[in-house]
C-alpha positions as CSV (number, residue, x, y, z in Angstrom):
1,X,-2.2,-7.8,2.7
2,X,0.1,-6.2,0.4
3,X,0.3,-2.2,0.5
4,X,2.4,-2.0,-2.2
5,X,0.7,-1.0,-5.3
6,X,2.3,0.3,-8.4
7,X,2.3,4.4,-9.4
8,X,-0.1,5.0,-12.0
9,X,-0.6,8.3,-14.0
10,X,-3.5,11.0,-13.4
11,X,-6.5,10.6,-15.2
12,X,-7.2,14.0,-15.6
13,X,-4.6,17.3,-15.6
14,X,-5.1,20.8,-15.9
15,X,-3.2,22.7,-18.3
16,X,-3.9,26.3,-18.4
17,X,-7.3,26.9,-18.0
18,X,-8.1,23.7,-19.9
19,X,-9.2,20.1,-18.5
20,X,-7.7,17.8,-20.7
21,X,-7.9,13.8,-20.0
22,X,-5.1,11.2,-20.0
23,X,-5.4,8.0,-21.9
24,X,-5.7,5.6,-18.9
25,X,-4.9,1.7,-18.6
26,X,-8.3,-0.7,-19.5
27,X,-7.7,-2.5,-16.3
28,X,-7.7,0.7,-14.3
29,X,-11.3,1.7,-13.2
30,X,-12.5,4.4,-14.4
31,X,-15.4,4.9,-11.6
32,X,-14.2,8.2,-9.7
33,X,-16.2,12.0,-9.6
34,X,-16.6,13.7,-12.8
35,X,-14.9,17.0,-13.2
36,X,-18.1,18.8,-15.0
37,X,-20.0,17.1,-12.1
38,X,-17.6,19.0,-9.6
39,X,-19.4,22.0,-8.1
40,X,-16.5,25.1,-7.7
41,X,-16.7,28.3,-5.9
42,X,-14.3,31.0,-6.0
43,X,-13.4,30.8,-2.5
44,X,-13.2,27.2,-2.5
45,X,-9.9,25.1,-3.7
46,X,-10.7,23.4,-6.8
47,X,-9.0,19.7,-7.9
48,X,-5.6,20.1,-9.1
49,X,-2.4,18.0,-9.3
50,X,-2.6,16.9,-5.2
51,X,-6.1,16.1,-5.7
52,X,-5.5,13.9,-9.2
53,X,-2.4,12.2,-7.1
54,X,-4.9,11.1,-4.1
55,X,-7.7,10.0,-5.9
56,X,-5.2,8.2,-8.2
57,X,-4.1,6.4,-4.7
58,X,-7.1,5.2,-4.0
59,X,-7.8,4.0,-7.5
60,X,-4.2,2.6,-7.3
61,X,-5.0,0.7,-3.7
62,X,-8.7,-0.1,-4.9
63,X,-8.1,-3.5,-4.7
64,X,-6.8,-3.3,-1.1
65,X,-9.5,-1.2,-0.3
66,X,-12.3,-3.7,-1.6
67,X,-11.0,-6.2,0.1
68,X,-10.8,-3.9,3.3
69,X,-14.2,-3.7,3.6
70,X,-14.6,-0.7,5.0
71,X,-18.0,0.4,7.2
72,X,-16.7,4.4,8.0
73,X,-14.9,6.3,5.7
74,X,-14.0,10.3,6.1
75,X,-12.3,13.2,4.5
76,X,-10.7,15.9,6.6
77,X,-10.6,19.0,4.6
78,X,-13.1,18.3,1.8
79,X,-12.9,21.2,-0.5
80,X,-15.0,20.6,-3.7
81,X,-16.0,17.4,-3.0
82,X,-13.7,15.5,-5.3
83,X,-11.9,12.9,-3.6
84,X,-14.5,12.2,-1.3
85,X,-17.0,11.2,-3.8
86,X,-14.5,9.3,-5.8
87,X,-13.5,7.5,-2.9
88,X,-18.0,6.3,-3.0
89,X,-18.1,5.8,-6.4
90,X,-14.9,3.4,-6.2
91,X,-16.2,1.6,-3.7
92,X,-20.0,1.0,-4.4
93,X,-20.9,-2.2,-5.0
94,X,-24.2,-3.8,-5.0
95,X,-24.0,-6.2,-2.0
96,X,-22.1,-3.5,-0.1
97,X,-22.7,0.4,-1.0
98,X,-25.6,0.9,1.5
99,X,-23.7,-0.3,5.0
100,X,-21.0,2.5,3.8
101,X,-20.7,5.7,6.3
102,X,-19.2,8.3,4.4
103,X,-18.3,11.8,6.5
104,X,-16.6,14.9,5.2
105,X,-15.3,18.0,7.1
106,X,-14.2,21.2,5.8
107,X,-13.4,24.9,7.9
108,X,-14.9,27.0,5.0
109,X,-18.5,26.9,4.7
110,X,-18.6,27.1,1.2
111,X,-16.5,24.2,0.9
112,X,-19.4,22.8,3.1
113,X,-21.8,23.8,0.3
114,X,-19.7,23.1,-2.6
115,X,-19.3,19.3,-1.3
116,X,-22.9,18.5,-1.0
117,X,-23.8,19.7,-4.4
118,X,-20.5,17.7,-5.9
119,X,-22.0,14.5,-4.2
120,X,-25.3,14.8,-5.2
121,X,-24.6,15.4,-8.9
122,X,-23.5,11.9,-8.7
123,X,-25.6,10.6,-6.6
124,X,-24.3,9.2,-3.6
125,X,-24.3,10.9,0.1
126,X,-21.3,11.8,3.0
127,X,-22.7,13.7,6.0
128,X,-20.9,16.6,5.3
129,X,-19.7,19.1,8.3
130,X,-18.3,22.8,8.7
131,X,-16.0,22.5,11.5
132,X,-11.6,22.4,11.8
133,X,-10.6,18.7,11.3
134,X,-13.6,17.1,13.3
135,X,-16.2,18.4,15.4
136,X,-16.6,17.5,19.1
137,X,-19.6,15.2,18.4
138,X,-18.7,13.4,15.3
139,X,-15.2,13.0,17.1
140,X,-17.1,11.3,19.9
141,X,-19.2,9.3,17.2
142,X,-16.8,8.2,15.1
143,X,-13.9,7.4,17.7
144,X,-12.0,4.5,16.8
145,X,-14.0,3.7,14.0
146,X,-13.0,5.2,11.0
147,X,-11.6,2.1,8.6
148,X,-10.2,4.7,5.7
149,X,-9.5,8.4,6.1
150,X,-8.5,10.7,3.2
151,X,-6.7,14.1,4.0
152,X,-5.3,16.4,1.8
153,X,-4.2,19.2,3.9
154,X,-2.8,22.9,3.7
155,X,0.8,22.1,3.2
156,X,2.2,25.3,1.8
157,X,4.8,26.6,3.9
158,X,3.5,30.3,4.8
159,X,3.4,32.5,7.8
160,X,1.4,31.1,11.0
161,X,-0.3,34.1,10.5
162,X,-2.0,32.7,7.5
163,X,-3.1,29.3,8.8
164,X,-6.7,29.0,9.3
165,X,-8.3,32.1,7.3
166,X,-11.2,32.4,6.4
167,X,-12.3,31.6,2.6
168,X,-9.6,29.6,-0.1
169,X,-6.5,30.4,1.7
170,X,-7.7,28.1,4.4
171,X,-6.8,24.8,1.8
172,X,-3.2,25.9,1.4
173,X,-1.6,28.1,4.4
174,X,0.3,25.0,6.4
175,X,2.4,27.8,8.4
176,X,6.0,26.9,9.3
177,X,7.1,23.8,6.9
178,X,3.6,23.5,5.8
179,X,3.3,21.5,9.2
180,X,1.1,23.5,11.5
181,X,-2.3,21.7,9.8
182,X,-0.5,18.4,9.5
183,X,0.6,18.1,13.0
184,X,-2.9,19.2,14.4
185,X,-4.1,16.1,12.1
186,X,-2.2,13.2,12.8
187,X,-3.0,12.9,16.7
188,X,-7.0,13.4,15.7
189,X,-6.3,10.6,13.0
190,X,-4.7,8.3,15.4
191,X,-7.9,8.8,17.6
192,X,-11.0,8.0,15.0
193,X,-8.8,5.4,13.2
194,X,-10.5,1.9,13.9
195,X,-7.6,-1.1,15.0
196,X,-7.6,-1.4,10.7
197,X,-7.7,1.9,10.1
198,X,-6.1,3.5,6.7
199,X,-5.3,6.8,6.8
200,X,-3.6,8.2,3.2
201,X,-2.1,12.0,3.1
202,X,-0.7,14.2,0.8
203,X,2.0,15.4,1.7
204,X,4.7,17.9,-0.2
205,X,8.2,17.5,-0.2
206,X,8.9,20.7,2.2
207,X,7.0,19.2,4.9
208,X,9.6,16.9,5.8
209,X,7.7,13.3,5.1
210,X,10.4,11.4,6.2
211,X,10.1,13.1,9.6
212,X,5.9,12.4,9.3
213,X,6.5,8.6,8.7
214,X,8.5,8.7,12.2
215,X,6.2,10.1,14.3
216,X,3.4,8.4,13.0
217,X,5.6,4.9,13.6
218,X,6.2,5.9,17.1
219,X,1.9,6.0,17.6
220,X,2.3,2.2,16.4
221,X,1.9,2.8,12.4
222,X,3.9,1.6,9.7
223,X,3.7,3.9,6.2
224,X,4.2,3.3,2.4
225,X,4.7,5.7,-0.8
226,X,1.8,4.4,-2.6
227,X,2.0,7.6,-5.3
228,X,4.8,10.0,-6.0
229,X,4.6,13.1,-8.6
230,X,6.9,15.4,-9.5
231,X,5.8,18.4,-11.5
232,X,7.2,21.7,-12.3
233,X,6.4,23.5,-9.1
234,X,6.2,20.7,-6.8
235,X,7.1,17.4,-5.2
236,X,4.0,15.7,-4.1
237,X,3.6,12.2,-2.5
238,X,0.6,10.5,-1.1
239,X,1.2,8.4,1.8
240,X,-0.7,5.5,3.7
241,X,-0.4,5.0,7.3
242,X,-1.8,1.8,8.7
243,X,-1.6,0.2,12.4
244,X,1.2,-2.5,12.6
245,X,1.2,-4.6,15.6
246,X,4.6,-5.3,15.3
247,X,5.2,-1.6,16.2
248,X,6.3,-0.5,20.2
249,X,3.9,2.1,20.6
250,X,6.2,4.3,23.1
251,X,9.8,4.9,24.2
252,X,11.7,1.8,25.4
253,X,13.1,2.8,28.9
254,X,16.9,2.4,27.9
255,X,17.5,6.0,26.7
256,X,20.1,4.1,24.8
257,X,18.3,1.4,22.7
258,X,15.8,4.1,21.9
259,X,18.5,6.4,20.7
260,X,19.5,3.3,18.6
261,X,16.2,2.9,17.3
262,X,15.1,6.5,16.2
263,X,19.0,6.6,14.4
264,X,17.5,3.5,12.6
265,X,14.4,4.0,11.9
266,X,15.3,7.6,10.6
267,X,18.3,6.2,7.9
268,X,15.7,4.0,6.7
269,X,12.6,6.5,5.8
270,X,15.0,9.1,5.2
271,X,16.6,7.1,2.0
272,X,13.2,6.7,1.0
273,X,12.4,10.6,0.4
274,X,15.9,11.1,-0.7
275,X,14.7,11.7,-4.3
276,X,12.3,14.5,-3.4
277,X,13.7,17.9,-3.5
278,X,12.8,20.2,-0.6
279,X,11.5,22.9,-2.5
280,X,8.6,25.4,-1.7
281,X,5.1,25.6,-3.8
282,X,2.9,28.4,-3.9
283,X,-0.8,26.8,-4.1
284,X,-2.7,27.3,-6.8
285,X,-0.4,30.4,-8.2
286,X,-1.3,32.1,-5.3
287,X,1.4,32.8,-2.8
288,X,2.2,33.0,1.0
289,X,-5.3,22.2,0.6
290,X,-9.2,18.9,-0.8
C-alpha cells in the first residue's frame, strides 16, 4: 500500500477571531466535523492550525485508510472533539460504520465534556475517557488492537514544571523540547497498536522529528511526512508511523554494525526535516495540544 499521499491545503483557517473557509479541490471529501458544530470551553484547546494540518492528513490518507479497514480507532489527547469526529465522519460508510470502535482520552475533564457534546452534534459516538494518555483498563482492552490512532500532543517547549496542569495549559506544555508528552506516548502507542496499526502525530519542528522517526524505527516502524505546514509562528508536520516487517526490532549485537546503522539511518531522516526550522511556538498566543 502506498503511504505516500500528496500535501493538500486546510479547509478551514482562523484568521483573527474570524473562521474563514478555503476553497477546497471537488475530489477532496468534504465529510469532516463542522466548526459551528464544535463545542468550546475556555479551558479547553480549540482547533487551530495543528488540528486543520491532522484532520487534513487523514482526509489526505482517506483512501488508505478505507481500504484499511479499520475495527478500533483512538485519539490521545482529544481536546474539542475535532479530529476525532472527523476521523468518524470520514470513515462512515454504510456497510461498515457500525463495526467501528471509536475511543478518545483527554487529562482535562472539560475536554472530556467538550468532546462528547462535539460528537453528538453530529451524530456519531467514541467512548470518551478522562484519564493521561490511556487508562489502565482501556489499556488492557484495547492492547494490541488499535488499527488507527490520532495524537496531537503538547509539543510546546516550556518548563517541566508546566507539563500536565490542570485546565488548557495541559494541550500545549511538552516541557524540555516539547518532548516530555511525546515520549510518554510513543511506548503506550507501540503497545495498543494492532500488527497494522497506524499511528499519525503532530509534531513541531523544535521537537526534533527526525530524532522521533528513529526511535520509533528502532520499535520496528517505518514513518512518512504525509502533511507539512509552515506558518508564521510555526513549523508543523504530521507524521504516520506504521509497523514494517522489514524492520530489526532491537540492537544488532556488533556494537559496530549498529553504530553503522543508527549513522545511516539518522543522515537519511535527518535530510528529510532539513527544511524545517527549529524554532519555538507559543500555543495559542499564550506562552511558556487536540
Amino acid at each position: 500500500m502506498d503511504h505516500g499521499v500528496e500535501v493538500l491545503p486546510s479547509i478551514r483557517t482562523k484568521e483573527k477571531d474570524e473562521w474563514k473557509s478555503r476553497q477546497i479541490p471537488s475530489r477532496m471529501p468534504s465529510r469532516i466535523a463542522q466548526i459551528r458544530l464544535v463545542n468550546g470551553h475556555p479551558e479547553v484547546y480549540e482547533p487551530c492550525d495543528d488540528s486543520f494540518a491532522l484532520v487534513d492528513a487523514l482526509l489526505a490518507d482517506r483512501k488508505n485508510l478505507l481500504e484499511h479497514q479499520p475495527m478500533f480507532c483512538m485519539e490521545v489527547g482529544c481536546g474539542s472533539g475535532y479530529v476525532i469526529t472527523s476521523l468518524a465522519i470520514m470513515l462512515m460508510q454504510e456497510d461498515s460504520a457500525a463495526s467501528v470502535s471509536y475511543f478518545a482520552t483527554d487529562i482535562n475533564p472539560h475536554a472530556v465534556r467538550v468532546t462528547s457534546e462535539t460528537l453528538k452534534a453530529h451524530t456519531v459516538h467514541a467512548e470518551v475517557l478522562c484519564d493521561n494518555i490511556a487508562s489502565s483498563g482501556l489499556e488492557k482492552r484495547l492492547w494490541g488492537k488499535v488499527d488507527v490512532m490520532v495524537v496531537n500532543p503538547p509539543y510546546v517547549p516550556t518548563p517541566e514544571d508546566e507539563v500536565g496542569r490542570d485546565g488548557i495549559a495541559s494541550a500545549w506544555a511538552g516541557g524540555e523540547n516539547g518532548r516530555t508528552v511525546i515520549d510518554k506516548i510513543l511506548p503506550v502507542a507501540d503497545k495498543l497498536l494492532s500488527n497494522k496499526g497506524w499511528l499519525y502525530m503532530v509534531t513541531l519542528a523544535a521537537n526534533n522529528p527526525s530524532q522521533i522517526c528513529l526511535v520509533m524505527k528502532e520499535k520496528g516502524y517505518a514513518s512518512r511526512i504525509i502533511v507539512q505546514r509552515s506558518t508564521e509562528e510555526e513549523s508543523l508536520h504530521v507524521i504516520k508511523f506504521w509497523r514494517d516487517p522489514d524492520l530489526q526490532v532491537g540492537e544488532p549485537k556488533d556494537r559496530s554494525v549498529a553504530t553503522m546503522q543508527r549513522t545511516s539511518s539518522a543522515g537519511l531522516t535527518d535530510s528529510i526535516f532539513l527544511q524545517f526550522p527549529r524554532m519555538p511556538f507559543w500555543r495559542n498566543g499564550n506562552s511558556s495540544t487536540s
